[in-house]
C-alpha positions as CSV (number, residue, x, y, z in Angstrom):
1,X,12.8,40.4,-23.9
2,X,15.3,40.9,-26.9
3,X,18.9,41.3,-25.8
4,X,19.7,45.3,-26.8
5,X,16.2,46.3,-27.0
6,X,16.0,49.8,-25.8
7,X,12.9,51.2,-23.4
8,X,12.0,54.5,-21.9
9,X,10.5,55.4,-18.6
10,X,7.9,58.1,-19.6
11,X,7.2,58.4,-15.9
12,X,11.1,59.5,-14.6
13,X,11.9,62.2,-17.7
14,X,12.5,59.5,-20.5
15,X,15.3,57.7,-18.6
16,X,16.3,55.1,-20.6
17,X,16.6,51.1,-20.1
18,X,18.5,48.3,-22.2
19,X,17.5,44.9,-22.1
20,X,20.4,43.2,-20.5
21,X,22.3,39.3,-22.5
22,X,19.8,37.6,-19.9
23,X,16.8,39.1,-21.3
24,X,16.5,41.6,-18.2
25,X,16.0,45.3,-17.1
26,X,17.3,46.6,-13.9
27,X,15.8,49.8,-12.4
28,X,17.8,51.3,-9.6
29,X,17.1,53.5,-7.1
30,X,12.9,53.3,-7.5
31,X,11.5,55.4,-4.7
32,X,8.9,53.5,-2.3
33,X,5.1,54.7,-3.5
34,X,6.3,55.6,-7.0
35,X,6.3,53.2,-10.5
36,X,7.6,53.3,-13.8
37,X,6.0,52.6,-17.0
38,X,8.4,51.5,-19.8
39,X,7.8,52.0,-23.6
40,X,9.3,50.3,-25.8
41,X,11.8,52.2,-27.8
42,X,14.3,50.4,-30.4
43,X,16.0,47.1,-30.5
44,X,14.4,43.4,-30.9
45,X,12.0,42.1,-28.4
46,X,11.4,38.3,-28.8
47,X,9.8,36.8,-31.8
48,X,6.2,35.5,-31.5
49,X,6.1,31.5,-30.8
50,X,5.2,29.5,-33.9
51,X,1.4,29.1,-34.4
52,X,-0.1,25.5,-35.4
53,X,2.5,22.7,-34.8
54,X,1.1,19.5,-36.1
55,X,2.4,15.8,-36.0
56,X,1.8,13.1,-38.5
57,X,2.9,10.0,-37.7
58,X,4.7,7.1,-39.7
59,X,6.4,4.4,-39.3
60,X,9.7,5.2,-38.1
61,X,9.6,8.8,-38.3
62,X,7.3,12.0,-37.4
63,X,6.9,14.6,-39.6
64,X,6.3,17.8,-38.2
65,X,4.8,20.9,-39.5
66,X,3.9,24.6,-38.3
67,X,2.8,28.0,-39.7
68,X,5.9,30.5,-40.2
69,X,6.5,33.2,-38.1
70,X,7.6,36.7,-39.6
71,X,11.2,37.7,-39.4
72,X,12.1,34.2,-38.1
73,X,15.4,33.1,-39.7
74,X,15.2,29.7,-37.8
75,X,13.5,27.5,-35.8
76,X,14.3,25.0,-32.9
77,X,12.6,22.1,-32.4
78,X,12.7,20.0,-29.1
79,X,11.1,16.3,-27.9
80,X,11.0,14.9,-24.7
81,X,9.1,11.0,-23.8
82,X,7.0,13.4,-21.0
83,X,4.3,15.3,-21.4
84,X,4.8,19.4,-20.2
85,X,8.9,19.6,-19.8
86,X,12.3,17.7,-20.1
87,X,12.7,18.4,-23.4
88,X,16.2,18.6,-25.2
89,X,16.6,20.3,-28.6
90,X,17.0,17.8,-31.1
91,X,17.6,20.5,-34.3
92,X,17.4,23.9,-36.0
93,X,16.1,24.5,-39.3
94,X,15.3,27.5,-41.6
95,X,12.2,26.4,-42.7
96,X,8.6,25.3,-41.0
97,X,8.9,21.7,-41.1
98,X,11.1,19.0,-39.5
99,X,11.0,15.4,-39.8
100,X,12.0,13.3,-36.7
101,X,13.4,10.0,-37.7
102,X,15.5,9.3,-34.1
103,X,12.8,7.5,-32.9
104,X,11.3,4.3,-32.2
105,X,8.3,2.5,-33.3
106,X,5.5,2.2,-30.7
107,X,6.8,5.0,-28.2
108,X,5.0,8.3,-27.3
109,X,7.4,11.7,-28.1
110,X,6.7,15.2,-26.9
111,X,7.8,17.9,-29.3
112,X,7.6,22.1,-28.8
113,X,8.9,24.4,-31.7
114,X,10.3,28.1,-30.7
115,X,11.3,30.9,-33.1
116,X,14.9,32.8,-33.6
117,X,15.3,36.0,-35.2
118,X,18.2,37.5,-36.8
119,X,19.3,38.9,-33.2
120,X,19.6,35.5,-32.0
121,X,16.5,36.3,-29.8
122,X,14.3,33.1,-29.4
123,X,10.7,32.8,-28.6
124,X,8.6,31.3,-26.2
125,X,7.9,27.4,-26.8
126,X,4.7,26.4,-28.8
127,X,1.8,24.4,-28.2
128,X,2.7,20.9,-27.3
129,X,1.8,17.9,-29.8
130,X,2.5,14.0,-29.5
131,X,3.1,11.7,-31.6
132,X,3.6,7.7,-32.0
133,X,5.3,6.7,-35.0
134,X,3.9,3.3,-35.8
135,X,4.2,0.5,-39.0
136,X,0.7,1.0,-40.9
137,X,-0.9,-2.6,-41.4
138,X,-2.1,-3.1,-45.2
139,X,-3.9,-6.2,-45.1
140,X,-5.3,-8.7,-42.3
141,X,-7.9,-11.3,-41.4
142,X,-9.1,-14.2,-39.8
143,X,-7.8,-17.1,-41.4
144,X,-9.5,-20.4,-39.8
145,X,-12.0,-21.8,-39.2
146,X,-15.9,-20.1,-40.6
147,X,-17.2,-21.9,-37.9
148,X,-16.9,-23.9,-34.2
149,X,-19.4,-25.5,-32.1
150,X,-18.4,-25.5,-28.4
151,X,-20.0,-26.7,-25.3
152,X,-19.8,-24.3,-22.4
153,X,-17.3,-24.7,-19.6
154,X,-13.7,-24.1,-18.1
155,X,-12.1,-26.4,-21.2
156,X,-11.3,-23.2,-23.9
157,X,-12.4,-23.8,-27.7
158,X,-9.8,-24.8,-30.3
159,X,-7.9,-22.0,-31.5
160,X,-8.8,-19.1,-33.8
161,X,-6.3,-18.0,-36.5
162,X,-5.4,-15.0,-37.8
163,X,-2.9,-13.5,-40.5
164,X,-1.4,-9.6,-40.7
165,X,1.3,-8.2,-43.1
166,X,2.9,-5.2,-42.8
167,X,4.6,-4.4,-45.9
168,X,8.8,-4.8,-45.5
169,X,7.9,-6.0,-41.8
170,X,6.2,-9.0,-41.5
171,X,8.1,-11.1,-44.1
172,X,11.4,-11.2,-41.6
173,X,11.3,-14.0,-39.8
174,X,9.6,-14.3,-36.3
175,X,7.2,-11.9,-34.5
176,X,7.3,-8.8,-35.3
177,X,8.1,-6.2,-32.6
178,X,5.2,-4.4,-31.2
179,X,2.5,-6.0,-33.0
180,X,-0.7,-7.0,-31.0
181,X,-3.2,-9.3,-31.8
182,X,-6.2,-10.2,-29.7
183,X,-9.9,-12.3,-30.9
184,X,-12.9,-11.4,-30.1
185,X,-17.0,-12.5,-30.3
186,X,-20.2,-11.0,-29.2
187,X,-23.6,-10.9,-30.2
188,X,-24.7,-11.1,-33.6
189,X,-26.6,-8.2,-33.6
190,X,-23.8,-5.6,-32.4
191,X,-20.8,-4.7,-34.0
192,X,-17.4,-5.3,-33.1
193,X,-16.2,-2.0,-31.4
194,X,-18.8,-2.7,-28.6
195,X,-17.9,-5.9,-27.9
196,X,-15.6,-6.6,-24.2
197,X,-14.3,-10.3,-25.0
198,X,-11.5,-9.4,-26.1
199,X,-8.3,-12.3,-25.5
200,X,-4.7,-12.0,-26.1
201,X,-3.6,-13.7,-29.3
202,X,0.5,-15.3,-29.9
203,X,2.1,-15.7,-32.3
204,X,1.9,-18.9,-34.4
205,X,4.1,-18.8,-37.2
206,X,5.5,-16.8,-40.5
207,X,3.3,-17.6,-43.6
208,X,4.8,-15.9,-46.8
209,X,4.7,-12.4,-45.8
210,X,2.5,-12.7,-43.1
211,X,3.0,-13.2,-39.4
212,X,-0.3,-15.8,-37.9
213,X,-1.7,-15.4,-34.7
214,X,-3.8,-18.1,-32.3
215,X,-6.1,-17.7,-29.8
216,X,-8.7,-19.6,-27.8
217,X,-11.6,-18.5,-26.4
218,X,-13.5,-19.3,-23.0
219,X,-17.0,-18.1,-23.7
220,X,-19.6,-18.0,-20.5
221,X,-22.7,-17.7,-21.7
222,X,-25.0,-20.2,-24.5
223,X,-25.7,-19.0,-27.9
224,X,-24.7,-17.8,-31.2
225,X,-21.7,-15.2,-31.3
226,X,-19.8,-13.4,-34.0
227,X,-15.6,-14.0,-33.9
228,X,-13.1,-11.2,-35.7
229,X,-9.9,-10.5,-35.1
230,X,-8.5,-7.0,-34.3
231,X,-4.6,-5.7,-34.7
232,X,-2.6,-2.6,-33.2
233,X,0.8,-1.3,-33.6
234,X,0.3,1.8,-31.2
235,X,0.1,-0.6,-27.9
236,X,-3.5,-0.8,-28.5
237,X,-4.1,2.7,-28.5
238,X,-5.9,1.9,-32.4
239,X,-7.1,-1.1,-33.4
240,X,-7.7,-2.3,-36.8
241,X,-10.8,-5.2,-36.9
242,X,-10.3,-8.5,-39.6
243,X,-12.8,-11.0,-40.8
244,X,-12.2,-14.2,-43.2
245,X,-13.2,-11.1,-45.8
246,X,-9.9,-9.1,-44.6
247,X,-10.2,-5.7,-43.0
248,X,-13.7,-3.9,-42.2
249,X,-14.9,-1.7,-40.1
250,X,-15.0,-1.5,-36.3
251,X,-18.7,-1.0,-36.6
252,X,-19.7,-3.6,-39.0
253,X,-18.8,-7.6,-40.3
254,X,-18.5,-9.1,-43.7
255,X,-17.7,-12.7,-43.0
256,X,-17.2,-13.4,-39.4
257,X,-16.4,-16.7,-37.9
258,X,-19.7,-18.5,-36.0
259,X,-19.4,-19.6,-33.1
260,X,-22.5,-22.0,-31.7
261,X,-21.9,-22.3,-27.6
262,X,-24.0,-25.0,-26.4
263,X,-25.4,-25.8,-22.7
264,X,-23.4,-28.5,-20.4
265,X,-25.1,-31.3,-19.0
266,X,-25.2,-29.2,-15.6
267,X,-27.8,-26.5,-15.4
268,X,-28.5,-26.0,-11.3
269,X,-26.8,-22.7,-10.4
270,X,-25.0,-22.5,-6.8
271,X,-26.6,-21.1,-4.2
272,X,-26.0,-17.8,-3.5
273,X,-23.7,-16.5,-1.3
274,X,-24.7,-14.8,2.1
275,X,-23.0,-12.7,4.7
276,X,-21.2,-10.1,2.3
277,X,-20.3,-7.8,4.4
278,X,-17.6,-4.9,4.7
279,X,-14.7,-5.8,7.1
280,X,-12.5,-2.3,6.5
281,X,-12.6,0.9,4.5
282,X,-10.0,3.7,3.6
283,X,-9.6,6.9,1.9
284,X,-8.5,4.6,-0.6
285,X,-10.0,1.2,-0.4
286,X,-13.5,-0.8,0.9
287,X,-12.4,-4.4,1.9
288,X,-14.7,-7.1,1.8
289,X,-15.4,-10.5,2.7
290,X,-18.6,-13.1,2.2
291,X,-19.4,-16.7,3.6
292,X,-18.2,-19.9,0.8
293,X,-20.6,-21.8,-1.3
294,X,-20.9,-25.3,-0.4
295,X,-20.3,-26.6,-3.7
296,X,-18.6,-29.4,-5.4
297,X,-18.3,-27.4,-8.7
298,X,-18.4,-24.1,-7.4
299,X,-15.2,-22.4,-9.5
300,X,-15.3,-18.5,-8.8
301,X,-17.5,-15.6,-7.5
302,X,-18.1,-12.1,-9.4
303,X,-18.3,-9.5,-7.4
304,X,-20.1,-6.2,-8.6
305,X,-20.3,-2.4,-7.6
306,X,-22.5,0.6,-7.6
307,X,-22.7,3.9,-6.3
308,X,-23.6,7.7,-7.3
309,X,-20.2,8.5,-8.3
310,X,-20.4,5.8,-11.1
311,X,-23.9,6.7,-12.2
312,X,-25.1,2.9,-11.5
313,X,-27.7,1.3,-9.0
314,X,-26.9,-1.7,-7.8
315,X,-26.0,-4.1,-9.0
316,X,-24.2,-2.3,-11.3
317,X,-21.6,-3.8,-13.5
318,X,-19.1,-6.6,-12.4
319,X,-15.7,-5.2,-10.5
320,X,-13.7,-8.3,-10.0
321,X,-13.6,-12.1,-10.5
322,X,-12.5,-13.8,-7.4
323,X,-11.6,-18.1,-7.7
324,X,-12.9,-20.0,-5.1
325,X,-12.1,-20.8,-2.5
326,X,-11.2,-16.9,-1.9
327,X,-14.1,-15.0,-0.3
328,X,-12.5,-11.7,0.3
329,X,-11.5,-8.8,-1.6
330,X,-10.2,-5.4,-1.2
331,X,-11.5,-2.5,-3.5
332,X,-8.3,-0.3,-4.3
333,X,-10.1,1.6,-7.2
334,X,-12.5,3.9,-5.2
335,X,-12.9,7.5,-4.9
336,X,-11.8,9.4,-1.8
337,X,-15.8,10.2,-0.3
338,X,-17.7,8.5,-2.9
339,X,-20.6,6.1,-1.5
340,X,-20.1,2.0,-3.0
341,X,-22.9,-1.0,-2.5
342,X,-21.3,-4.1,-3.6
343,X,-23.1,-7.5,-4.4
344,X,-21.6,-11.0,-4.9
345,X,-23.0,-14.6,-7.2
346,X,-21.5,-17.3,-7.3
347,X,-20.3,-19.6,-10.6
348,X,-19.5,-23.4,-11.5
349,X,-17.3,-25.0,-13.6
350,X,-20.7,-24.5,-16.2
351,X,-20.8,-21.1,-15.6
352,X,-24.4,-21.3,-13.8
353,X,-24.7,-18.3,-11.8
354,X,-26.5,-18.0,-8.5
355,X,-28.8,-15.1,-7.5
356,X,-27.5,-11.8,-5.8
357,X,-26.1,-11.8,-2.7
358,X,-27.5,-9.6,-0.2
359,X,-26.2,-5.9,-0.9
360,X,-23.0,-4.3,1.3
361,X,-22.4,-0.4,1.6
362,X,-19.2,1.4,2.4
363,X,-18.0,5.3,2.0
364,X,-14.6,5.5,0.6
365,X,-13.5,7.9,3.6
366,X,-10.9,7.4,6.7
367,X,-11.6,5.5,9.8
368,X,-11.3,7.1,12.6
369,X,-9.8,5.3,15.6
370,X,-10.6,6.2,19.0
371,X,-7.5,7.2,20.9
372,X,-6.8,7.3,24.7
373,X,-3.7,9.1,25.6
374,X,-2.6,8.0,29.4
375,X,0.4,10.5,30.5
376,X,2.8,10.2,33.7
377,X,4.1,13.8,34.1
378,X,6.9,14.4,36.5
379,X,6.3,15.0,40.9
380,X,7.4,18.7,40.6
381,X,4.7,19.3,38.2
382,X,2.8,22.4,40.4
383,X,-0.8,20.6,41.4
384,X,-2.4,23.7,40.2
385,X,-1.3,23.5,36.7
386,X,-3.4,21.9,33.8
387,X,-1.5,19.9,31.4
388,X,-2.5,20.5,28.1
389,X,-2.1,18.0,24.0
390,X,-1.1,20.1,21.1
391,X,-1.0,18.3,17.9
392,X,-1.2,19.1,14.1
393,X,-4.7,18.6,13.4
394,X,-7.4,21.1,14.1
395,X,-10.3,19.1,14.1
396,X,-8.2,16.3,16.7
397,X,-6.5,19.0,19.1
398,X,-8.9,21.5,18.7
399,X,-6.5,23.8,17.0
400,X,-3.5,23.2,14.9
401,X,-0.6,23.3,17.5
402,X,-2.5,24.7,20.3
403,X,-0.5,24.9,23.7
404,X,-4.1,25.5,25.2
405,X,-6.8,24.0,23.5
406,X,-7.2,20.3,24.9
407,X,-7.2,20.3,28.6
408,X,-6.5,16.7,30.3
409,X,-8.7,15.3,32.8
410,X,-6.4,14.4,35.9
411,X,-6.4,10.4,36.4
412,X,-4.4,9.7,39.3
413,X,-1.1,11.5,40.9
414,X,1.5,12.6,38.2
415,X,-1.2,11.1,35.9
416,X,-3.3,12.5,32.9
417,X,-5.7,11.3,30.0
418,X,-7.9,11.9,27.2
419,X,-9.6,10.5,24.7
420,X,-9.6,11.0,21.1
421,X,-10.9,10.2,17.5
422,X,-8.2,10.3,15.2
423,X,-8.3,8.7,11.4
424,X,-6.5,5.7,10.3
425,X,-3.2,4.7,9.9
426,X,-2.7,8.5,9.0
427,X,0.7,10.1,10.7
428,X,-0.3,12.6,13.8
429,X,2.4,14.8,15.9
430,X,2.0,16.4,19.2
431,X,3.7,16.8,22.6
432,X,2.0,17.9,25.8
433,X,2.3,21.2,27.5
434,X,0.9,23.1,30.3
435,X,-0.9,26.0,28.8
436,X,1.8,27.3,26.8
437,X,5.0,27.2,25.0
438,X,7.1,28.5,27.7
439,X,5.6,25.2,29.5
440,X,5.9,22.7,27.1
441,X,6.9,19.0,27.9
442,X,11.2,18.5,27.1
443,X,11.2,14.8,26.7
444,X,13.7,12.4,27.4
445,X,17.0,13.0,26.7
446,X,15.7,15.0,24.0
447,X,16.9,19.0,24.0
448,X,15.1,21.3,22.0
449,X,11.3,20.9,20.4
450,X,11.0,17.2,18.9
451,X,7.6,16.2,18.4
452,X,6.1,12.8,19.7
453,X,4.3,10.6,17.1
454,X,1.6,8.7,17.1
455,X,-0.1,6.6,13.9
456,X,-3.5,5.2,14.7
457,X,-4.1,1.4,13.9
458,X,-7.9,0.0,14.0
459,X,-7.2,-3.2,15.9
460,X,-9.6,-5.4,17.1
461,X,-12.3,-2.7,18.1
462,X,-11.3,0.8,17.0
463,X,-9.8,1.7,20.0
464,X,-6.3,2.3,20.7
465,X,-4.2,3.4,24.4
466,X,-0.9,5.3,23.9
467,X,1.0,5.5,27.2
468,X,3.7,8.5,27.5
469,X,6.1,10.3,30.0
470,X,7.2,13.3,30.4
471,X,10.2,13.3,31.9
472,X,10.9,17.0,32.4
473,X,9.3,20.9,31.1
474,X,11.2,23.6,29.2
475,X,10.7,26.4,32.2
476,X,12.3,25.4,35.5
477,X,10.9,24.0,38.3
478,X,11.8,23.2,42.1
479,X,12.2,19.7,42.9
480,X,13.8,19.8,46.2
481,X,14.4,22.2,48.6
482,X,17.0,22.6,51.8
483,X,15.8,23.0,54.6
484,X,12.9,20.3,53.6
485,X,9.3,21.6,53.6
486,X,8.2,21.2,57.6
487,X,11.7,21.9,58.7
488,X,11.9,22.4,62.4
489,X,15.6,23.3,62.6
490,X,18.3,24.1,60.5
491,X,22.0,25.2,61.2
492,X,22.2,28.6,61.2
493,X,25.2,29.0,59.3
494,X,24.2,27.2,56.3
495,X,23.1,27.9,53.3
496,X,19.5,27.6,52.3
497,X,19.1,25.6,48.8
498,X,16.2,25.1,46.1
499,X,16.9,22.4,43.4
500,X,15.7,23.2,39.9
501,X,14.4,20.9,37.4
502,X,16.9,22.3,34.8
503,X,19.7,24.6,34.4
504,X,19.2,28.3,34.6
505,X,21.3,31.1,32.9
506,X,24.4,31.5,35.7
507,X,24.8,35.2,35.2
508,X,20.8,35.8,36.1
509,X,21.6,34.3,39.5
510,X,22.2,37.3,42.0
511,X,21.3,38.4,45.1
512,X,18.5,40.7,43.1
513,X,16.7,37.7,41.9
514,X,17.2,35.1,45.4
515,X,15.7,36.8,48.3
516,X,15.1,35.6,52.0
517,X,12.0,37.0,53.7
518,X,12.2,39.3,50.9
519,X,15.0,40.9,51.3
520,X,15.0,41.2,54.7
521,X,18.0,38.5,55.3
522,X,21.5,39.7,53.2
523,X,23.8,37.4,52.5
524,X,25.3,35.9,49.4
525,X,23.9,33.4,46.5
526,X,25.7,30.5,44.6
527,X,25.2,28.4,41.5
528,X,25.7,24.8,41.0
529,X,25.6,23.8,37.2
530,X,23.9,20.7,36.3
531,X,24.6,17.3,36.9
532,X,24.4,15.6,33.8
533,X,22.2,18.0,32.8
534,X,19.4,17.4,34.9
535,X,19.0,19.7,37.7
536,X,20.7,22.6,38.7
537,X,21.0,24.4,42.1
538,X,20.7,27.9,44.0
539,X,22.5,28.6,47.4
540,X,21.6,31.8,50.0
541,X,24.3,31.6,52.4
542,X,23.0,34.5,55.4
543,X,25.3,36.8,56.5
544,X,24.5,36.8,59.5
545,X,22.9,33.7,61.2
546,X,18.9,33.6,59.7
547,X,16.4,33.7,63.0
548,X,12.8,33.3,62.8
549,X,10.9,35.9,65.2
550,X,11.1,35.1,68.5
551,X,8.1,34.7,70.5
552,X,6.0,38.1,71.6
553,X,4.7,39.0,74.9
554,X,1.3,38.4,75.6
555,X,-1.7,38.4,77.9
556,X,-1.5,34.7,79.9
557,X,-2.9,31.3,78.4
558,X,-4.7,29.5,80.1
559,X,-4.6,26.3,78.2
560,X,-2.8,23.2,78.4
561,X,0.6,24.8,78.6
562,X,-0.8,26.8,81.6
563,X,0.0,30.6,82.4
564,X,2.7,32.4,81.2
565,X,3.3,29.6,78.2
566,X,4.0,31.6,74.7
567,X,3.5,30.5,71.3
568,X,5.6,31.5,68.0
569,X,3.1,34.6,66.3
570,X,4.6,34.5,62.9
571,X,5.7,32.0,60.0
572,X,9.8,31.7,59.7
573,X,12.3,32.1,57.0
574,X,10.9,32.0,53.3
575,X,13.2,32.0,50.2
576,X,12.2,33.4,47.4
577,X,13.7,32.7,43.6
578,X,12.3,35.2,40.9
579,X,13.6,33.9,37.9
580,X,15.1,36.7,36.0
581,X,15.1,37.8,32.3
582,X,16.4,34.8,30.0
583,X,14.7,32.0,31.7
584,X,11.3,31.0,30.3
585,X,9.6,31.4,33.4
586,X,9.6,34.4,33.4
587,X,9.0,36.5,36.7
588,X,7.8,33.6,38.1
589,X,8.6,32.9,42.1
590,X,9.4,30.0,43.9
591,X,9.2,30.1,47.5
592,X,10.7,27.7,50.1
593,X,8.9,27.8,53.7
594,X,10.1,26.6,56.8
595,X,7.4,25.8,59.1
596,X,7.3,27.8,62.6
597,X,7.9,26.5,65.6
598,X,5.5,24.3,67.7
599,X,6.9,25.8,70.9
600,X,8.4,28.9,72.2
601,X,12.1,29.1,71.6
602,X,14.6,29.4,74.4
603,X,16.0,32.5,75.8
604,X,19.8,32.2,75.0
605,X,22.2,30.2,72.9
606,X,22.5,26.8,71.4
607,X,24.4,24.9,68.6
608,X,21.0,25.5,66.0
609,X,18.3,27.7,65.4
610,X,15.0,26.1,65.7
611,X,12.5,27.2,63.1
């Protein structure tokens, strides 16, 4: 929007807006449910971008040109080497047309054109257009010679020469800066712009005004061919095409060179090669690999590919030249999913070719390696709990980050495993858990929620083992108690203990939350912080010595102990921990028993209680 251009709300009772210096309106106090619908009023709004920008290209410079725009005082014109941004404003003119002559032969620019009006209000950017300013070649040709006779093989043919001027260009001495030359033959009966031998030519020399080019050629097959030249000063995005006539057109000869390729003394092609075969596949790539050729001569394979995705059956055209003795190679231009069958022949120093190889098929997809996860979790772990992987792949974990959707299978004590299929050399996280994130695995010296990684490799067989611990879990756990589970006795006066797998909040450690025979026993409870952060610890000290029950009357037994023997009727002292609000546990209860006796106690004292 125009800087100063006025609107009105025809919704709110004609309040009125001004477009603020940053091309903005602010309305204030809108009520929730309600709107506002703004028409314009007075002021500028922002010229229309200029329609039609074209670029004509010459040799250092590009002239620009685009249709006017009404009420536009002034236009700015920007370039950047990218395509769709970066660009910097490079001048402002009054009139619709701008010639460029910063620039440098052979390189791609970028330019946009916006509008200003008298306001100094400027326009949105317009269409994009490129350009290459480039030298324009008047004259070329192949120079020498009308005609060769060659006999087919590795050796190349003597050279082909060719001549170009440029006029003011090539008459300075030496080659001339971004000037490409290549020769070329095919078939007498198609024209040149079909044609695929194409070789580099160099430089030669300066003659007069010209600048000469060489070239040799390496044909493969017997016969009678055509030979032109062909010349580009846009990095071969054009080409012009040459004969001993001078220029002509890319779909036609006047006076081409002959060339006459006659057979070697060797015709018996090699044997063809066996075994092709694919040996590893990718996303991004099908590797293969084939048994040699035994053959004195034998100088390269070709290897070609087909598939749906190129339109082609087999054998489809040839992908890649591989020297002997090399009998692998890896296919890096594929499509992610597409379907590839891949052949192989073999060629001599001649150029005999042998017969197809047998054919090879691969999908351009992911391997997927098949993963088995072997986990030590720590000896508190509660038996009855499952332990759970969580990862970042659905279709791996079952769900994206999951605390519950892969279950374990229990392989040993303390010891977990599964197996999975998991694709290739692609990056996974996880961690384990126990059915949830309040129960999730706090690894190593590790505090907080890192995520283990794994990145599977094929190996040998496509199978992988990853071992892991997990050396504690975020909600706390018991790992010792005092007195010890079976506890027959215990001094009376001191205090009963349960060690915890990790610290717990201080201030949630009360006499509300650590009970003895719930509640029944008073007395008073300590803390002891962590020990390098490891495990923490509650105290109930009684306050009053803690009994079990004492025997209770009853009718004679007439077992081993013979009549008037009792036996302890109930279980003894139990502590309970409820873990109170701020732990992740929860209201979750830990309880410590001590075992009852295995004979009635004594009537009277002693040093300790038996329990």
């Amino acid at each position: 929007l125009g800087a100063g251009a006025v609107f009105t709300d025809v919704l709110s009772g004609g309040a009125v807006y001004t477009v603020s210096a940053s091309g903005r309106i602010t309305l204030p106090n809108l009520a929730p449910m309600s709107g506002a619908l703004l028409v314009y009023a007075d002021g500028d709004i922002l010229p229309p971008a200029p329609p039609v920008l074209t670029a004509t290209e010459g040799a250092g410079q590009v002239v620009l040109t685009w249709s006017p725009v009404t009420d536009a005082v002034a236009y700015t014109v920007y370039r950047s080497l990218l395509s769709g941004g970066g660009y910097t404003a490079i001048a402002t003119v009054s009139t619709a047309a701008y010639t460029d002559t910063a620039v440098a032969n052979g390189t791609t620019y970028y330019y946009v054109v916006t509008a200003l009006d008298g306001a100094g209000n400027e326009s949105r950017p317009s269409g994009e257009v490129a350009a290459m300013p480039h030298h324009r070649i008047g004259w070329a040709n192949l120079q020498w010679p009308p005609q060769m006779t060659h006999t087919i093989g590795l050796t190349p043919t003597d050279s082909f020469y060719g001549q170009v001027w440029i006029d003011g260009v090539t008459n300075q001495r030496g080659a001339t800066p971004g000037l490409l030359a290549q020769v070329g033959f095919g078939p007498t009966d198609t024209p040149p712009v079909s044609w695929t031998g194409w070789t580099d030519a160099v430089f030669n020399t300066d003659v007069d005004n010209n600048d000469e080019f060489r070239a040799r050629l390496v044909p493969e097959y017997t016969g009678t061919f055509h030979v032109v030249y062909r010349y580009s000063t846009t990095g071969g995005r054009d080409w012009v095409y040459a004969d001993r006539s001078g220029l002509i057109s890319p779909t036609g000869v006047v006076s081409p060179a002959v060339l006459y390729v006659l057979p070697s003394a060797d015709t018996t092609p090699p044997a063809a090669p066996q075994n092709l075969r694919v040996t590893r596949w990718g996303a991004d790539h099908i590797a293969l690999a084939w048994d040699p050729v035994a053959a004195a001569d034998l100088y390269a394979y070709d290897l070609y590919r087909a598939g749906p995705c190129e339109g082609s059956l087999p054998p489809g055209a040839v992908l890649a030249r591989v020297l002997s003795p090399t009998t692998v190679y890896t296919d890096t231009a594929v499509q992610t999913g597409c379907l590839y069958t891949y052949t192989v022949r073999a060629l001599d120093t001649s150029f005999n070719r042998s017969g197809f190889s047998s054919e090879a098929s691969a999908r351009a997809v992911a391997r997927w390696v098949t993963v088995t996860f072997v986990v030590t979790v720590p000896a508190f772990t509660p038996p009855e709990d499952t332990v759970y992987i969580a990862g970042d792949r659905a279709d791996v974990f079952g769900a994206s980050w999951s605390p519950s959707a892969r279950p374990l299978t229990r392989a040993g004590e303390n010891r977990w495993t599964i197996t999975l299929r998991m694709p290739e050399d692609e990056r996974r996280e996880y961690k384990y858990t126990r059915g949830s994130w309040d129960r999730v695995e706090k690894w190593g010296a590790i505090v907080g929620f890192a995520n283990r990684v794994v990145t599977p490799t094929w190996g040998a067989d496509g199978t992988m083992t990853v071992e892991d611990v997990v050396h504690n879990w975020r909600d706390p756990l018991v790992v010792a108690v005092s007195p010890p589970p079976g506890a027959t006795a215990f001094h009376p006066a001191g205090p009963i203990t349960a060690t915890f797998s990790r610290a717990l909040a201080p201030a949630t450690v009360t006499t509300q939350t650590v009970r003895v025979n719930d509640g029944a026993v008073t007395g008073t409870v300590g803390y002891i912080s962590p020990t390098a952060g490891l495990s923490a610890t509650v105290l109930f000290t009684p306050g009053r010595p803690a009994e079990p029950p004492r025997p209770l009357p009853g009718p004679a037994d007439d077992g081993p102990e013979g009549r008037g023997g009792r036996r302890a009727a109930a279980a003894g002292v139990r502590l309970g921990v409820r873990l109170a609000a701020g732990l992740p546990a929860g209201g979750d209860e830990e309880q410590i028993g001590l075992t009852p006796p295995p004979d009635p106690l004594p009537e009277g004292g002693g040093g300790g209680v038996r329990a």
